[in-house]
Steps between C-alpha positions, in 0.01 A plus 500: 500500500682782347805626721698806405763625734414868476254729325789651257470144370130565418352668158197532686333332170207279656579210273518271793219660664303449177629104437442376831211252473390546849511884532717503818746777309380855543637813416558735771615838543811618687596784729565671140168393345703236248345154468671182663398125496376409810367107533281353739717183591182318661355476112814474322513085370905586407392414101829749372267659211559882692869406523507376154298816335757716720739729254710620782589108579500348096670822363509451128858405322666785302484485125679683213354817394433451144316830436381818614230763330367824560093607402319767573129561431430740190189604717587855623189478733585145628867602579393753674273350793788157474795478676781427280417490125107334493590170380314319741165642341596366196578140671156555684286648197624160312398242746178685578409473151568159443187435805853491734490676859744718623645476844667836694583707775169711599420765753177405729230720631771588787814515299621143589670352189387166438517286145174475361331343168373725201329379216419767297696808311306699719639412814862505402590861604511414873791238449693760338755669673764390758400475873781520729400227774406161511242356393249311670478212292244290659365179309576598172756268400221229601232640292786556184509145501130443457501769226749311329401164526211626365659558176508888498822683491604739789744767485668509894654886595667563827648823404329635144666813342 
């Protein structure tokens, strides 16, 4: 069952909400309105896979920079309604036409952000743009995986610009 001594030692990232086999993780809101972990310890069987998916706890090892670039989109119009520079259209527009899906941060009927799927060209415009809170992420890492052990490719955003 995943443990973590305080929330400043939480992304809020619902990986371990979205691993757990038994769905006894679910993200809940604080005083604030950010998302926390919070596990039903009745259901939890102690397997380790929400500890194990956990970034704050497996923190990746540093690694030489070996290079950095700069791109902007030549698109005046697409640079315009992007945040910084419209590359991730071009990232997007690639994988969508390859029969790839696209995966961002998208405003709801309400406002909420939450990351949703898009399929189509069409639909890309409302996973442009930055959006300044957190996300609600949901189940999509779960249904990622079923898109790509299906075979297709999937472009993941958390923060497109």
């Amino acid at each position: 069952m995943i443990e973590l001594s305080s929330k400043q030692n939480c992304t809020g990232c619902s990986a371990c909400a979205n691993i757990c086999p038994r769905g006894c993780i679910k993200m809940t809101a604080d005083e604030e309105g950010f998302l926390y972990p919070k596990v039903n310890e009745e259901m939890c069987m102690d397997c380790g896979l929400c500890e194990n998916v956990c970034p704050m706890l497996h923190k990746p090892q540093q690694h030489e920079l070996l290079a950095v670039y700069g791109a902007k989109n030549n698109d005046d119009a697409v640079r315009f309604t992007s945040s910084s520079g419209g590359m991730f259209t071009l990232f997007a527009e690639a994988i969508l036409k390859q029969g790839g899906v696209v995966v961002g941060a998208a405003l709801d009927e309400q406002l909420n952000v939450q990351h949703v799927f898009v399929d189509s060209l069409a639909d890309l415009p409302k996973l442009r743009g930055s959006k300044y809170v957190q996300s609600k992420i949901g189940k999509i890492y779960s249904e990622v995986r079923q898109i790509l052990r299906a075979g297709r490719k999937v472009l993941f955003s958390g923060t497109p610009c």
